[in-house]
TORDO-395819 format. One record per residue (C-alpha): residue in one letter; x, z, y. Coordinates in steps of 0.05 Angstrom, whole numbers. Each point is the difference from the previous one (the first is absolute). Layout:
BEGIN
R   res     east       up    north
R     A        X        Z        Y
...
END
This chain:
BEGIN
R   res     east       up    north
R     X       49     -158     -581
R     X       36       44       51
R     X       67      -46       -5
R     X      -43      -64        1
R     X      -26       25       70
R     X       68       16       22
R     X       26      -64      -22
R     X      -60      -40       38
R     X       11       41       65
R     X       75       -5        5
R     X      -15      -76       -9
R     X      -43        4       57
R     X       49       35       41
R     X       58      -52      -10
R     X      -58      -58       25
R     X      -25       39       60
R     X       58       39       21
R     X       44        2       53
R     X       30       74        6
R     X      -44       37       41
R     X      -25       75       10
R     X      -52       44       -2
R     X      -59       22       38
R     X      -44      -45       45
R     X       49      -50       14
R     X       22      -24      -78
R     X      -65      -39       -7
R     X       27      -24       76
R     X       65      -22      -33
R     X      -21      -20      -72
R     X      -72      -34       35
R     X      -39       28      -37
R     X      -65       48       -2
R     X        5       73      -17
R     X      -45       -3      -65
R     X       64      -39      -30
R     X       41       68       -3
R     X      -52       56       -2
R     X      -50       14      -44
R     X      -50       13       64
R     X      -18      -63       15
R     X       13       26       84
R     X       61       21      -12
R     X       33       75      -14
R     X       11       53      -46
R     X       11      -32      -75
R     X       43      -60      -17
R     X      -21      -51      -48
R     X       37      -31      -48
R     X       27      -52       48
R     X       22       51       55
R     X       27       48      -54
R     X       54      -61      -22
R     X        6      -19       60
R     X       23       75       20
R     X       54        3      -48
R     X       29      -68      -10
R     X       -3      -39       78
R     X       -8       71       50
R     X       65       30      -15
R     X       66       -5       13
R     X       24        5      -62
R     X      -47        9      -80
R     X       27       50      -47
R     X        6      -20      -58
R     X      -63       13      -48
R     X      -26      -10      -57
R     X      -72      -18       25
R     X      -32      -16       61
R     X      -55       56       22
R     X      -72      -21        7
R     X      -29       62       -5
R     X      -31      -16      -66
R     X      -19       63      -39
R     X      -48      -43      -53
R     X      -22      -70        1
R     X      -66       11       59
R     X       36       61       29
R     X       52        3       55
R     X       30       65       49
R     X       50       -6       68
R     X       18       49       41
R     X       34        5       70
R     X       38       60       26
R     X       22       13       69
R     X       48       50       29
R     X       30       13       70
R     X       61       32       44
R     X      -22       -7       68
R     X       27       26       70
R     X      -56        2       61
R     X       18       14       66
R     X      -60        6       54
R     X       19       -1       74
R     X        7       86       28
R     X       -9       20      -75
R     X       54       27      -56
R     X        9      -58      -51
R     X      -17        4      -67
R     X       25      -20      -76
R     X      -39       -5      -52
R     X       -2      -14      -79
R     X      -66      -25      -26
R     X      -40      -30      -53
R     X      -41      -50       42
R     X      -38      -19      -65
R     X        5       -6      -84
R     X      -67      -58      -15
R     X      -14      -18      -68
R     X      -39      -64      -21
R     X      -34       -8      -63
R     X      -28      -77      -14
R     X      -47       -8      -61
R     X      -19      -74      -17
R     X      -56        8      -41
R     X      -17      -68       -3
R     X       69      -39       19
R     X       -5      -37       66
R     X      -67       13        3
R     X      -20       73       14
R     X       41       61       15
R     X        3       76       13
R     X       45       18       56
R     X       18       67       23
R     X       58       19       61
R     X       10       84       -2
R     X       53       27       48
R     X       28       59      -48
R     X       42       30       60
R     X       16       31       49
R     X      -56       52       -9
R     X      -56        1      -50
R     X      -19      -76      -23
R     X      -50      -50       42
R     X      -25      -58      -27
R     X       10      -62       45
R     X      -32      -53      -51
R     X      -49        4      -50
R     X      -42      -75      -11
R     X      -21      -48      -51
R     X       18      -68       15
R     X      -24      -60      -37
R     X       26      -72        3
R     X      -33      -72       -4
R     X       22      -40      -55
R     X       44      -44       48
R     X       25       62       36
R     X      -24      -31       66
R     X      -46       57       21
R     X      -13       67      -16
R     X      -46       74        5
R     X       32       57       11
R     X      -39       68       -3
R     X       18       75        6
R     X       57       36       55
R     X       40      -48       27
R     X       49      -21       63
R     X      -44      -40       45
R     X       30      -69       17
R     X       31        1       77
R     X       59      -37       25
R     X       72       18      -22
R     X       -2       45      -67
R     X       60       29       40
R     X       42       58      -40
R     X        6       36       58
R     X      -72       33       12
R     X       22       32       67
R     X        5      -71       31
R     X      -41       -8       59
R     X      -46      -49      -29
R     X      -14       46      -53
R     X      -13       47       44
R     X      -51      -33       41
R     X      -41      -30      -46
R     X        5       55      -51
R     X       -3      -40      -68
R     X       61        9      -36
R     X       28       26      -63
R     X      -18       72       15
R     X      -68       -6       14
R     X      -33      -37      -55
R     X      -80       -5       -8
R     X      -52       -9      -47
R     X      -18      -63       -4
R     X      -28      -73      -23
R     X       42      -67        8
R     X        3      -67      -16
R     X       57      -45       13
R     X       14      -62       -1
R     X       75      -34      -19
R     X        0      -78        2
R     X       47      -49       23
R     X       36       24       64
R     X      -63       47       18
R     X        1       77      -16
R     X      -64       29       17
R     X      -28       70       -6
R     X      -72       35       19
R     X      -24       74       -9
R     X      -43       46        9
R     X       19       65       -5
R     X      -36       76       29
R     X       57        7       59
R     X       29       61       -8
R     X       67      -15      -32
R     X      -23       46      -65
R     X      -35       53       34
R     X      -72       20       -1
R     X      -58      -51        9
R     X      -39       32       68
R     X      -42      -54       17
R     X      -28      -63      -31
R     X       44      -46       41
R     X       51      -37      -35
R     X       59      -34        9
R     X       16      -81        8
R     X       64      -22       -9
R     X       29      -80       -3
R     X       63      -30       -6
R     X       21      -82        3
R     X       70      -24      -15
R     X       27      -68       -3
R     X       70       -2      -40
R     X       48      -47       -2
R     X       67       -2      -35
R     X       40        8       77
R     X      -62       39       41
R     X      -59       29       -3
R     X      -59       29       52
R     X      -55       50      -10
R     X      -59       36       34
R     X      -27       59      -17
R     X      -68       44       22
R     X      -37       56      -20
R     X      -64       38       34
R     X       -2       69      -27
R     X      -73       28       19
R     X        3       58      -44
R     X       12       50       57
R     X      -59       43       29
R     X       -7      -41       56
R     X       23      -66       31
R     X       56      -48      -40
R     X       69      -13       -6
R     X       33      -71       -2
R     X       63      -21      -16
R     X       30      -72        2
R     X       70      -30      -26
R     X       42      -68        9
R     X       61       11      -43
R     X       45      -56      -29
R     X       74      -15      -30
R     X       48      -54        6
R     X       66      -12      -30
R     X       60      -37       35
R     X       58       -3      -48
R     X       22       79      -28
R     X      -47       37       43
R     X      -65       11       -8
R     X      -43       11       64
R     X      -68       47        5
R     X      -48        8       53
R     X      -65       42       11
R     X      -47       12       58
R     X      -47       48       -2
R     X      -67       22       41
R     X      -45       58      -11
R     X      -71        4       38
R     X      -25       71       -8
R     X      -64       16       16
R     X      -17       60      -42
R     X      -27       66       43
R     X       50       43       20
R     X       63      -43      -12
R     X       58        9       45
R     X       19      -75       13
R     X      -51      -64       -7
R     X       50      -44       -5
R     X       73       -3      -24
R     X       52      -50      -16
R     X       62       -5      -45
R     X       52      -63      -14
R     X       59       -6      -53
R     X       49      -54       -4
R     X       55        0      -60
R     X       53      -28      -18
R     X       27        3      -72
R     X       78      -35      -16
R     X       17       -4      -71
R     X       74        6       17
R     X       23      -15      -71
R     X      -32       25      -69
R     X      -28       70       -4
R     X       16       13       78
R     X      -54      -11       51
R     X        3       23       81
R     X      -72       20       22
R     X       -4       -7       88
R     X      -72       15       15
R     X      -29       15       74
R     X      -69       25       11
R     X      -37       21       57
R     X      -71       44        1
R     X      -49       10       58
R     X      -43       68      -13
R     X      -46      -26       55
R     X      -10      -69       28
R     X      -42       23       63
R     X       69       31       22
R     X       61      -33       19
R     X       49       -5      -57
R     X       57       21       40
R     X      -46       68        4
R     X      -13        7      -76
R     X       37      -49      -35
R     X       54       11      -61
R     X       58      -41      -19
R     X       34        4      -67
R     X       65      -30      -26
R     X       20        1      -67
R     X       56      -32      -37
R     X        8       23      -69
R     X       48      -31      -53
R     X      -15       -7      -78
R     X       41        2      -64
R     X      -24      -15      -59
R     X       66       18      -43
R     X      -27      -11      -74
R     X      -78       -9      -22
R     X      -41       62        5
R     X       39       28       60
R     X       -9      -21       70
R     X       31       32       68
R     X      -18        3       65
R     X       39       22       60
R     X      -35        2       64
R     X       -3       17       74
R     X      -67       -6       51
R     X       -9       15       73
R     X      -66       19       28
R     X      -15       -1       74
R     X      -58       24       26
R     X      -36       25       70
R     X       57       30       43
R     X      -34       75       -4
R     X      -21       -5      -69
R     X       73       33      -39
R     X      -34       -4      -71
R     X       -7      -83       20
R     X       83       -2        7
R     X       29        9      -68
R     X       59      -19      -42
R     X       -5       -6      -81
R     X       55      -20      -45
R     X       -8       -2      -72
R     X       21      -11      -61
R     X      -50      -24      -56
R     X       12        1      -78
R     X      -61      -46      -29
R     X       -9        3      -83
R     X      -43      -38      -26
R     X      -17      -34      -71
END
């Protein structure tokens, strides 16, 4: 069973692909949706069978020889991944001493059980390190017949925008959904044709205690088409103990030859007692070039406004990044990097240099 589902991905893969990357922008390049590679149907965290071939035989440079291709089988309805993260990084901010560091930015472990295949599963996503471990999924998900629409229920990553690995992007930042601040919650999606639709509800307090009986409300719309696709997001989080929060999104991808292109614009509306800022703003724009096989150059320039009743020249932040990836062999990815941020001119901690070097395991 586990080498017929190999054999029926890596068939797949020589239809559909044209060597691309990952993150965000391989569905760009290969124009397709995220539930083709991941076993969340939004994207993140576990890979499928599909994504785990693809991972081994079209993202690197070069396979290893092997006797097997991994699918994280361990029995016929049960399957495990895993990704591990580790960085060297240098930081300087503006009047301060730099820093180095060595860390463990994370160790996740997924465990997928298909207790009835392609129809319902168990899902769970537990970050093992650093520290003691937090649980980032736990849901039940269960599939139509036709695999055009599905319920998910349980602690999940609400659907908004870019699944971006990078959760200290601006947009993540602003609207505040991303993959480290799951919630409990109820969704339905729908996957038919070019659309790729999501709708929740969920209690609004990315995992924490329930303090109210407001809830959250959370949409998202995608149109995808093998050389673009465009989005919109919302969500209305009322579970505070007074007043609302929105959040809209208009995201979208393109691809023009090797490089894949990302964009996001973000706006919050805060009207919650006692919050420092009503409204803020944040923008992304990406571009990914698959230089050759297994070697991808990541420019990405962002911009946030804390405050859009001030001037951005009085608040604003800039950040440049440009980070370069090598995937050498399968299982082993790495990324060297550099980003500039630029902030108010008073503001030192808003002026900051980081260079790094990232070793990403995964299986």
């Amino acid at each position: 069973m586990r080498s017929l589902r190999a054999a029926g991905a890596f068939a797949l893969l020589l239809i559909f692909s044209r060597a691309a990357q990952a993150e965000p922008y391989i569905a760009v390049q290969q124009g397709l949706k995220c539930s083709q590679c991941h076993v969340n149907p939004t994207g993140g965290g576990m890979r499928n069978t599909f994504g785990d071939v693809f991972a081994q035989n079209i993202l690197p440079w070069k396979r290893l020889d092997a006797a097997d291709t991994w699918t994280g089988a361990l029995a016929s309805f049960l399957s495990v991944g895993g990704d591990l993260r580790y960085d060297a990084s240098l930081e300087k901010v503006r009047n301060q001493p730099s820093t180095n560091d060595f860390s463990l930015e994370q160790t996740r472990l997924y465990l997928d059980a298909n207790v009835i295949p392609n129809r319902l599963l168990f899902y769970v996503d537990e970050q093992v390190a650093p520290g003691g471990a937090i649980n980032r999924e736990a849901y039940a998900l269960y599939w139509s017949a036709a695999h055009d629409w599905y319920v998910k229920a349980g602690q999940m990553y609400l659907p908004f925008g870019l699944r971006l690995q990078d959760t200290s992007a601006f947009v993540q930042e602003v609207s505040g959904i991303n993959m480290t601040t799951p919630d409990d919650a109820v969704e339905f999606g729908y996957l038919k044709g070019p659309w790729d639709i999501q709708l929740d509800v969920s209690n609004g307090t990315a995992g924490g205690p329930t303090v109210s009986n407001g809830k959250s409300y959370s949409g998202q719309f995608t149109f995808v088409q093998a050389g673009w696709r465009a989005g919109l997001a919302l969500n209305q989080n009322s579970s505070a103990a007074s007043g609302r929060r929105y959040a809209y999104g208009v995201f979208a991808g393109l691809k023009t030859g090797p490089v894949a292109w990302l964009a996001e614009a973000d706006l919050v509306d805060d009207q919650t007692q006692g919050s420092l800022s009503h409204r803020n703003a944040a923008g992304l724009l990406e571009a990914d070039w698959l230089i050759t096989k297994g070697n991808n150059l990541k420019l990405t320039a962002e911009q946030l406004a804390p405050d859009l009743s001030v001037t951005v020249h009085r608040n604003g932040q800039t950040r440049w990044s440009v980070v370069y990836e090598l995937t050498p062999i399968q299982f082993v990815q790495l990324r060297l990097g550099a980003r500039l941020l630029n902030g108010i001119p008073q503001a030192d901690v808003q002026h900051q240099q980081l260079y790094f070097l990232e070793l990403h395991a995964f299986f």
